[in-house]
N, C-alpha and C positions, 0 to 999 in steps of 0.2 A: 436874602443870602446870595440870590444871583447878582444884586447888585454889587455887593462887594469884591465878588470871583470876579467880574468886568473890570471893577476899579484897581482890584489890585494887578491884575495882569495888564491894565492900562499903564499903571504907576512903575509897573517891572519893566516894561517894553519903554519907556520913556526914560528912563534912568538906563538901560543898555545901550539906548543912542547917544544922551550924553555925555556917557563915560567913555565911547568906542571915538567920540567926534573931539573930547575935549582929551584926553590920553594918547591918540595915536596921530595924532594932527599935525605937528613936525617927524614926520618918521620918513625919513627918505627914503627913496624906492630905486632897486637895481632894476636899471632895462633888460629884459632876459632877451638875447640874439634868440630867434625861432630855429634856429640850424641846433644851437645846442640842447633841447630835446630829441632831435635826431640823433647827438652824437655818439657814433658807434668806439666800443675801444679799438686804440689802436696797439703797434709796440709802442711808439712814441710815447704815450701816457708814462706819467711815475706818480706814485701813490706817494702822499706827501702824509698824511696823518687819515686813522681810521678812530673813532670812536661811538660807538655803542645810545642807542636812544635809550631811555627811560623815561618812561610815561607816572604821570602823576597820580592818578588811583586805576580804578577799575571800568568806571564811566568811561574818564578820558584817558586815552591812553595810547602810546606810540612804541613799537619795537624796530628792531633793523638799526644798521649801517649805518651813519655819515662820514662819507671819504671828503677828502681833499684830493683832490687830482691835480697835476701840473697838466697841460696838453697842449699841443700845438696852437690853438686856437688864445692859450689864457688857462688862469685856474677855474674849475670848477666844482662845484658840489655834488657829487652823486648819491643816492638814497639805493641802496641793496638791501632787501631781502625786507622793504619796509611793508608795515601795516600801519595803519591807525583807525581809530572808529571814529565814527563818521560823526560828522561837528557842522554848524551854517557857518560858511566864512573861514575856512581854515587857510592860513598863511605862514609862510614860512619867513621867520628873523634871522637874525644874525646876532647876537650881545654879547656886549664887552664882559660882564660876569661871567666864570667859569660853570658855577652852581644855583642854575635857571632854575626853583623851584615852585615863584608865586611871580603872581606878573611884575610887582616889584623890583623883581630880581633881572628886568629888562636892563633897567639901569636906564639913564639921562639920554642914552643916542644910540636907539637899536636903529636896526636898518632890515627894512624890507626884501626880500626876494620876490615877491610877489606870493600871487595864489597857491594853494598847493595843487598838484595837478592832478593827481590823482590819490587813492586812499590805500591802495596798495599797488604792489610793484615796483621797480626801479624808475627811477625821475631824476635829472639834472639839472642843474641850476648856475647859470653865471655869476661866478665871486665876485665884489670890486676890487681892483688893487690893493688897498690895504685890508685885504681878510686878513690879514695877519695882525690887525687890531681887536681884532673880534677873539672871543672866546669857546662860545657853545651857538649852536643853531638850536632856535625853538621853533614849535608849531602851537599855533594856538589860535582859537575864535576868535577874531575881531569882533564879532558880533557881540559876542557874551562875556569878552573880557577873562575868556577860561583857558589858562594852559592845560594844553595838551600832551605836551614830552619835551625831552631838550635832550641833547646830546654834545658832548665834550666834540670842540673842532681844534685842538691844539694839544 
């Protein structure tokens, strides 16, 4: 019996590398400037779109904020009044679909923000120029190929 508990957790862990190596393997990645997690609000900022995280069941699952902010600096992403429960590898996308429900619903060319930085708290994040291609930000394991929330950015 133990062998099999070995083999399968062998077989599980070996199918989550190859799925995270062969699925996220063209996903391009935004450079995040280090200043803009410092960045404080200013007047200057204007709030460009707010919408709402919804997480996927109970396990995984995200609440709080996604702004779009204009700033001086560039557009940015800010995350208020966010939680999530804690996940190995949790990263923050960008996708062209409005309605992130299954990782399918990435679509053909999400795009990376990087790591998440933290699991609760407010966090910001540098948009590329054309966020206005994108549709919704998700968060989700890389590791385990599991979303975790997604939130409307348009």
């Amino acid at each position: 019996m133990l062998k099999y508990a070995f083999v399968l957790v062998l077989v599980f862990g070996v199918t989550a590398f190859v799925v995270r190596n062969v699925y996220f393997e063209g996903v391009k990645q935004i450079p995040q400037k280090k200043s803009v997690a410092q960045l404080q609000k200013t007047s200057t900022e204007r709030e460009l779109f707010r919408g709402q995280f919804k997480g996927t069941d109970s396990i995984h699952n995200v609440v709080g904020d996604a702004v779009v902010i204009q700033t001086s600096q560039g557009p940015v992403l800010r995350f208020e009044k966010f939680s999530s429960t804690p996940g190995p590898d949790l990263v923050v996308y960008l996708a062209k679909n409005d309605n992130v429900i299954f990782i399918k619903d990435l679509g053909n060319q999400p795009v990376t923000l990087g790591s998440l930085h933290k699991i609760n708290g407010e966090q910001t994040y540098t948009l590329p120029e054309k966020y206005t291609d994108y549709q919704s930000v998700v968060i989700l394991s890389r590791a385990f190929s599991i979303l975790f929330g997604a939130a409307p950015i348009k």
